[in-house]
TORVEX-717013 format. One record per residue (C-alpha): x negated, y negated, z negated; residue in one letter. Coordinates in pm, whole numbers, plus 50000, padded with zeros to 5 digits. Layout:
XYZa...
***
This chain:
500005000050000x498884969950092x500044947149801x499234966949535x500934943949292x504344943049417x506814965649378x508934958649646x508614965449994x507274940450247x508444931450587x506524947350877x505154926051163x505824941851462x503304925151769x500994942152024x498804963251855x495264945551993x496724914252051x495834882351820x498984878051590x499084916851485x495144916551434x494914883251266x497954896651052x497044928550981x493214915850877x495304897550586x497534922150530x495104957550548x491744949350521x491824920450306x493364943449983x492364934449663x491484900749762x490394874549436x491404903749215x489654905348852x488744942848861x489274942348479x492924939848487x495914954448616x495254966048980x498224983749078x501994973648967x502325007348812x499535001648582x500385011448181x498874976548085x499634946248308x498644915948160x500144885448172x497954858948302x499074847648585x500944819348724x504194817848910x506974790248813x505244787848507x502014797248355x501704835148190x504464846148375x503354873748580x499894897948589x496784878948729x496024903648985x500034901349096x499224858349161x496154869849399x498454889649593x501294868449612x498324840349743x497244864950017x500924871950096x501074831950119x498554830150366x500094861950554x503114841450632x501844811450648x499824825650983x502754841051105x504394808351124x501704788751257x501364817151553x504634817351613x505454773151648x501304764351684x502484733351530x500634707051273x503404714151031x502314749751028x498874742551067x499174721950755x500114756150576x497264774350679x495104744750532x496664745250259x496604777750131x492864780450221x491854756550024x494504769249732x492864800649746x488964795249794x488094754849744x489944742149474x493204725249546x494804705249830x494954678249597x491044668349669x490544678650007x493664663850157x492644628250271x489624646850468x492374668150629x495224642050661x492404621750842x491554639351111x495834646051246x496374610351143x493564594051338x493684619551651x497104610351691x496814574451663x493624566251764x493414586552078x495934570552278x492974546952363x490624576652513x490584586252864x489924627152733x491044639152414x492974668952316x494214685051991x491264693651705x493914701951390x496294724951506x492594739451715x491424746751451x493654773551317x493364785351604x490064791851616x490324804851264x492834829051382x490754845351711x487794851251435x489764871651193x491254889751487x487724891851691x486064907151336x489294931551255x489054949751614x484994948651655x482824971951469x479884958351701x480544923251552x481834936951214x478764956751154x476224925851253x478204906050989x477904930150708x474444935650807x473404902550774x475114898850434x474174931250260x477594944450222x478824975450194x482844979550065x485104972950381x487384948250193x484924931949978x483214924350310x486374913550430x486834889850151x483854875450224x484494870050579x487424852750555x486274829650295x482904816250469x484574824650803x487464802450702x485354772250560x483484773750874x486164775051117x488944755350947x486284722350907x484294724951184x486054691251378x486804670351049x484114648251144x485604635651489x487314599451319x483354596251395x483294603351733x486524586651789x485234550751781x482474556252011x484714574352266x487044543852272x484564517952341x483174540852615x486604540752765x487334502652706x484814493552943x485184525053183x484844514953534x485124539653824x482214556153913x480344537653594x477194551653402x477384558453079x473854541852978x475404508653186x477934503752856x477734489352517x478114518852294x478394531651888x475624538351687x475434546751328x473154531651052x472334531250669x473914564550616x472524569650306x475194574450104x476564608750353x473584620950365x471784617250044x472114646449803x472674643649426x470484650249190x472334673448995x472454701149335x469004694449370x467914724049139x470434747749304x468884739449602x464744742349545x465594777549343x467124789849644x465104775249926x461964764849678x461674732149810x462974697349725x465154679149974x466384646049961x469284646850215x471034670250456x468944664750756x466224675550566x468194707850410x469874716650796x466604712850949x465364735750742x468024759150780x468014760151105x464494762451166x464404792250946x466784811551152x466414801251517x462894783251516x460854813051688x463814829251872x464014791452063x460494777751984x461264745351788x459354734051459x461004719751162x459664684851196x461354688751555x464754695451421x464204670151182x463944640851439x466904653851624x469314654551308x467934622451225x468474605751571x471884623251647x473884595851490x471734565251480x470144572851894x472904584552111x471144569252429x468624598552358x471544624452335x472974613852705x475424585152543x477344612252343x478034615251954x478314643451828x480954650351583x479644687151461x476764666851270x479464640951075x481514674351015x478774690950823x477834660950648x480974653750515x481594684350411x478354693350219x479504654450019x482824664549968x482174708149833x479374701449622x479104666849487x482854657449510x484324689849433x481844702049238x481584741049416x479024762149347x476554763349566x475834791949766x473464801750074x476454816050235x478214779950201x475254768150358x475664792150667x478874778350687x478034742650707x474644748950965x477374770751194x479464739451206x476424717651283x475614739951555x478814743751740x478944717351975x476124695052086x473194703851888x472864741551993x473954737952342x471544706052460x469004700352157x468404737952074x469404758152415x469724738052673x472444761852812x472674749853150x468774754553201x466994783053399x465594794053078x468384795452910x468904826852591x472294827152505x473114827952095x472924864051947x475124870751676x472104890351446x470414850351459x473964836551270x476844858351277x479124824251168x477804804351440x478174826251701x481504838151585x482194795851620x480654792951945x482714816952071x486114808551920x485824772651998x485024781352347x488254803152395x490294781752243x491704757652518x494994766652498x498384752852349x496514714452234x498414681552265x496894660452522x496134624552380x493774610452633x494764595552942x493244617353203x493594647052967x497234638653016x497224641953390x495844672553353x496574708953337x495854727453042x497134768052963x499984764752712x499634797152599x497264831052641x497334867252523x494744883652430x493754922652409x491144926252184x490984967552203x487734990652294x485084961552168x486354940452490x488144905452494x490314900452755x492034868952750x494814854453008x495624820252974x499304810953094x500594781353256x503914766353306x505074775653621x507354739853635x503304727853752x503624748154038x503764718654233x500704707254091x498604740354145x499844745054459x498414707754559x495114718454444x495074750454607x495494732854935x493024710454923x490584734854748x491084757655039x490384725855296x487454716055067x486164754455142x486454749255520x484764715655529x482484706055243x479804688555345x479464654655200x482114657854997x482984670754605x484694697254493x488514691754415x489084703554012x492464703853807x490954706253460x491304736053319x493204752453573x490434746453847x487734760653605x489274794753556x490964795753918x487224793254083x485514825454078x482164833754179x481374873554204x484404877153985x483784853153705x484714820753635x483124790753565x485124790353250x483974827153117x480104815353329x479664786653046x480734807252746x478274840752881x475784812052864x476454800052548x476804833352338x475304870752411x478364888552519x476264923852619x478254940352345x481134923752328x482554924352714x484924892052818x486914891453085x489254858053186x492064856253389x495314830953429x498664835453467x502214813753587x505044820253326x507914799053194x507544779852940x509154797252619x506584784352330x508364759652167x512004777652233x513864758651941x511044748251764x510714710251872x513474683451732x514174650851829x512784636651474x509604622951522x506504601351331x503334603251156x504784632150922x501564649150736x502884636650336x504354667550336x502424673849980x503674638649863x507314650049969x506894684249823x505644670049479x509114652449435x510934676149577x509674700249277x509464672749027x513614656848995x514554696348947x514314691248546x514224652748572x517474638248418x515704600548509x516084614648872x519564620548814x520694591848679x518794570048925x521044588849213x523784583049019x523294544449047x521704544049374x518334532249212x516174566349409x513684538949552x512984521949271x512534552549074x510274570349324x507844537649309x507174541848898x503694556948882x504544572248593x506884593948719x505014601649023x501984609148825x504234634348628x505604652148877x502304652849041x500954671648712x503834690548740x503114703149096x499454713848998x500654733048745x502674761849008x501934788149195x500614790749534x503874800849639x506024779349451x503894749449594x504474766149962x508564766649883x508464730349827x506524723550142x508914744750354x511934730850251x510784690850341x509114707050662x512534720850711x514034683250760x514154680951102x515644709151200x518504702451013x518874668651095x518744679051469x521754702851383x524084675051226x523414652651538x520344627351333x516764618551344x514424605451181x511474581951332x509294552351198x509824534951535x512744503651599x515764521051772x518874511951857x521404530951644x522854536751357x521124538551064x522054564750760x522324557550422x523684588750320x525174620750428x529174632950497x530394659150295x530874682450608x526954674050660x525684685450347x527874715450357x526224725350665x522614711850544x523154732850277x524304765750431x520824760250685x518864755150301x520254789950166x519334809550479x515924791650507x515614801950121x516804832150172x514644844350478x511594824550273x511964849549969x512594880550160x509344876050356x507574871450032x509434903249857x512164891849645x515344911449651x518734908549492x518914916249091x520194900448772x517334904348537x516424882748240x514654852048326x511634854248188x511494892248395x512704872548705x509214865248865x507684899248782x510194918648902x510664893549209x514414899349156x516774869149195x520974868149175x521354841049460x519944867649717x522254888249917x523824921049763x522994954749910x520004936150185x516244944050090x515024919750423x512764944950527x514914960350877x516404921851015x516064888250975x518794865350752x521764859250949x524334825050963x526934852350913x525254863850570x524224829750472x527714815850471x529124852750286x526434849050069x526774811850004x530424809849949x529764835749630x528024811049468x529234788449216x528934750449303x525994743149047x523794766049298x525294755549655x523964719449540x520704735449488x520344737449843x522304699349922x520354674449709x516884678949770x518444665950153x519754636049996x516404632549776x514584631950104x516654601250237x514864581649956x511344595250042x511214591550381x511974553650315x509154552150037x506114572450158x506264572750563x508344538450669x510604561550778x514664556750894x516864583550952x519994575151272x522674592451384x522984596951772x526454590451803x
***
C-alpha cells in the first residue's frame, strides 16, 4: 500500500502507462513511500502504538507519520491538477506544497515566487520574445520525476553519484534536490526582464545588438556576499574560505567539469564575475540562470536559515548552468568541438538541461513576435524501454498558418540562393528534418549525451481540447491566493467577522492588522492539507462566478457592478462548493462516518460526505451534490455560501478587484 498511514482506500489514476502524468504520478504515489517519515514512530496505520504528533486541523491530532503522508498525498493531487489545467493557479499548488514539505513554509518564499508570475505577466508585454517561465517550470519539474521513474540508465547514474542504496530513500532524495533545482531555476528572470525591454525599445529592423544602449549590473554586493555565520559550513565542507557565490560556484563547477571541458578556476571565476556586470562580452545577453542561483543561495541559507548541504549546492550550480553559462561559456555547443553534458559529470544539471529543453510546450506567449508565432500547445510523451519519444501537438485552427509556411518553405527549397530560410518558430524547427532529425532534437543531442537515453521528436495537428472548461471569463493579476486563503480559514471561529457582515463593515474589518496578523498565525498553525482546502476553494471563484453569469477583473468595464449575491446565486454557489468539497476530500481519502470529533481526522471520516460512496470507482456528481446537499441542515449548506460572500470583500481589499454581472 502506498499510503501506509491511511486506512482508507485511495483513488486510482488511470493514464498511459509510460506517458508523463501516470509516471510523474505514480513516482509520488509508489516510489516515493515513506517519504519525511520518522522511522521511530508509527509506520503503518495498523500499528499497536500510533502516536499522536501530528498536525491536521489542529495540532496532536493525528500520528506524525499519518501528516507526512497526507503531505505527499497533497502533492499527488496537487500534480494531477496542474497536468490536467497547466495553469498558474495550479502551478501555484505545486509551489506550494514543495516548499510546505522540504523549505520551510510558503510564508517566506512567496514574494520570490509571486515575483516572477507577477512581473512576466506585466512586464513582458514590452518584449518582442517572451514566453511563460512559472507555469514552465512545473513542467519541467514534472518530465524529471517522470524521466527518473521510467530510466534505470538515468536512475542508476543518480544513485551512483549520491551513494544511495534504498529505492525510496533515493527517491526522496531525488525529488527534494530535483525539485529545488527545477522548481527555481527561472526565479531570477525580473533580472533579465529589464535588459530585454530596453533591447526591444530601441529595436530597429535588421539592428545589431552591440549598436544599442543596454543593462548592466553593478555593486552587487549585497546578492552575492555570503554571511559569516555559513562561512564555517562552507570551509568544513569544501576547506576553503569564500567570500561570495562567484567564488563558491566557481569552485563548484571547476571541481566537476574543469578537466572534462579544460577550464581553470580563476577562468570560471572571471566569467561569473563578468556575467552580470559585462554583457557586451556575453554577445549582449543576460543571463538569468546566474541571478536565479544567487538569489536563491540569499534567500535558503541566510534568509531562511536551511541547513546547508553539498547536495543544495548541486542544486543551485545545476541552475547556474542551465542556460547560458554551460552552453556558450563552458561548451560552446554550437562549435566543432563540441562534448555534449554527461549525466555521471552532474546528474541535476543534465537532468535540467534536458527538461528545460523539452519543455516548449503549453506557455503563454507575452512577447510580441512570440505572439505571432506558433508554439505546440500540448505533447505526449512515451517514456518506455529507456527511450523518450515526444510529439508535440498543434492546433489544427493554424492550419492556415502551417500551410503558408509549407509553401513557401517548399519554394525556398527550389530556389535558395541569396535568400534565407522561411521559419515559423517552433513549428519550423521541428518540421525541418535533416537525415531524420530535427533541428529541435539536433540542439538538445548537442547540449546533453543522449547515447543511453534515445530521443526521438515528432509533431502532430489535433484540436484544441486543453483548456476544455477550464478557462473563465474572470480575469486579473490573481496570485494572493495565500492572502485569500488566510481569511478564508481565519472568520470560521471569528465572531468579529460575523458581526462586521452583519453591519456591512467586511472592508474595514479585513484592513485591522490585528486581525489579519491573527488569522495569519492561525493559518501557520494547519496542516498541509487544510492550508491546500483553503486555497482551492478561493481558486474555485471563477468558476463559479462564470456559472451565475459574473466576473471578476481589476480593469474599468462597462457593467454592472455587484455588491452582493441573490439568494438563487448562493444556492447554486453553494451546491458547486459542496461538490468541489466533496470531490476535494474523496481524492484525499475521507469517506462518510459519524465519529467523535476529536477521532474525525484520524479516521478521515466526516458526516457531510455522501452515504454509501467511498469516491474511489467515479467522480462526484451535480446529481449527488444536490441529494447530498439538501440532507443537510442549513448551519452546514452556509458552510459552503459565505466564504463566496467573504470573497466579495477580499477581492476589493487585496487585488483592486470588482466583480460584474454580464447581463
Amino acid at each position: 500500500m502506498s499510503y501506509t498511514m491511511i486506512k482508507n482506500k485511495i483513488t486510482d489514476k488511470k493514464y498511459p502507462e509510460n506517458g508523463l502524468e501516470n509516471l510523474a504520478l505514480s513516482f509520488i504515489r509508489n516510489r516515493c513511500q515513506g517519504l519525511r517519515f520518522d522511522k521511530n514512530k508509527a509506520v503503518t496505520f495498523d500499528s499497536e502504538n500510533l502516536d499522536s504528533d501530528g498536525t491536521s486541523l489542529k495540532k496532536n491530532q493525528i500520528p506524525y507519520n499519518m501528516e507526512k503522508d497526507i503531505d505527499r498525498l497533497c502533492l499527488e493531487n496537487a500534480v494531477e491538477r496542474f497536468l490536467k489545467s497547466g495553469k498558474k493557479e495550479d502551478a501555484f499548488d505545486v509551489y506550494f506544497c514543495y516548499l510546505e514539505m522540504f523549505v520551510g513554509g510558503y510564508e517566506k518564499t512567496r514574494r520570490m515566487i509571486e515575483l516572477l508570475s507577477e512581473f512576466e505577466a506585466n512586464g513582458s508585454e514590452l518584449l518582442m520574445r517572451h514566453r511563460d517561465h512559472y507555469s514552465h517550470s512545473v513542467y519541467v519539474f514534472l518530465i524529471g520525476l517522470a524521466v527518473y521513474e521510467s530510466n534505470d540508465i538515468y536512475r542508476n547514474t543518480y544513485n551512483k553519484y549520491y551513494g544511495l542504496t534504498d529505492e525510496h530513500e533515493s527517491a526522496h532524495h531525488y525529488l527534494q534536490y530535483w525539485g529545488l533545482a527545477s522548481l527555481f531555476h527561472d526565479i531570477g528572470y525580473p533580472f533579465e526582464l529589464p535588459f530585454e525591454q530596453v533591447e526591444s525599445y530601441f529595436e530597429v529592423n535588421g539592428a545589431k545588438r552591440e549598436d544599442k544602449p543596454f543593462v548592466a549590473y553593478h555593486s552587487l554586493d549585497s546578492l552575492i556576499s555570503i554571511d559569516e555565520k555559513i562561512k564555517p559550513d562552507i570551509k568544513n565542507m569544501l576547506g576553503a574560505d569564500y567570500d561570495n557565490t562567484n567564488q563558491l560556484f566557481a569552485r563548484l563547477i571547476t571541481d566537476k567539469l574543469g578537466n572534462a571541458y579544460g577550464f581553470s578556476e580563476e577562468q570560471m571565476l572571471e566569467c561569473l564575475t563578468e556575467k552580470p556586470a559585462c554583457p557586451d562580452k556575453f554577445n549582449y545577453y543576460m543571463d538569468h540562470a546566474y541571478f536565479s542561483a544567487s538569489v536563491l543561495f540569499k534567500k535558503l541559507f541566510e534568509e531562511m536559515n536551511c541547513e546547508l548541504k553539498a547536495e543544495h549546492l548541486d542544486s543551485l550550480t545545476a541552475i547556474l548552468m542551465h542556460n547560458s553559462l554551460y552552453k556558450f561559456s563552458i561548451a560552446d555547443y554550437k562549435g566543432e568541438n563540441n562534448k555534449p553534458f554527461k549525466a555521471e559529470l552532474h546528474p541535476l544539471a543534465y537532468m535540467l538541461m534536458l527538461c528545460d529543453e523539452l519543455q516548449c510546450w503549453d506557455r503563454t506567449s507575452y512577447g510580441r513576435k512570440s505572439k505571432k508565432e506558433l508554439h505546440p500547445m500540448d505533447c505526449t510523451f512515451d517514456f518506455s524501454d529507456n527511450k523518450i519519444k515526444a510529439v508535440y501537438l498543434y492546433d489544427e485552427k493554424e492550419i492556415s498558418k502551417v500551410n503558408m509556411f509549407k509553401d513557401s518553405y517548399i519554394s525556398w527549397l527550389q530556389n535558395p540562393e541569396g535568400k534565407k530560410a522561411p521559419a515559423l518558430k517552433s513549428y519550423s524547427e521541428m518540421y525541418i528534418k535533416n537525415d531524420g532529425i530535427s533541428k529541435f532534437q539536433e540542439d538538445i543531442q548537442r547540449i546533453v549525451d543522449l547515447t543511453d537515453i534515445k530521443l526521438s521528436v515528432d509533431i502532430g495537428l489535433v484540436a484544441n481540447v486543453r483548456r476544455n472548461g477550464t478557462c473563465y471569463l474572470s480575469d486579473s493579476n490573481f496570485i494572493n491566493l495565500y492572502n485569500f486563503a488566510v481569511v478564508l480559514n481565519g472568520r470560521w471561529n471569528n465572531s468579529d467577522w460575523k458581526d462586521a457582515k452583519m453591519s456591512g463593515q467586511e472592508d474595514k474589518f479585513l484592513t485591522d492588522e490585528k486581525v489579519i496578523e491573527e488569522f495569519s498565525d492561525s493559518f501557520k498553525q494547519l496542516s498541509l492539507e487544510y492550508k491546500l482546502s483553503n486555497i482551492n476553494q478561493a481558486k474555485a471563484f471563477a468558476k463559479y462566478l462564470n456559472e451565475i453569469g459574473c466576473f471578476y477583473t481589476d480593469k474599468s468595464v462597462d457593467f454592472e457592478m455587484v455588491e452582493k449575491f441573490s439568494k438563487e446565486e448562493l444556492v447554486k454557489i453553494g451546491l458547486l462548493e459542496h461538490q468541489r468539497w466533496l470531490q476535494e476530500h474523496y481524492d484525499m481519502g475521507w469517506i462518510y462516518g459519524n465519529p467523535s470529533k476529536n477521532q474525525r481526522d484520524l479516521l478521515r471520516q466526516h458526516k457531510d460526505m455522501i452515504p454509501d460512496f467511498d469516491g474511489t470507482q467515479e467522480k462526484v456528481s451535480e446529481t449527488l451534490t444536490k441529494i447530498n446537499y439538501e440532507r443537510l441542515d442549513k448551519a452546514e449548506q452556509d458552510k459552503d455560501t459565505d466564504p463566496m460572500e467573504c470573497m466579495l470583500a477580499m477581492l476589493r481589499m487585496f487585488d483592486g478587484i470588482r466583480i460584474y454581472r454580464l447581463k
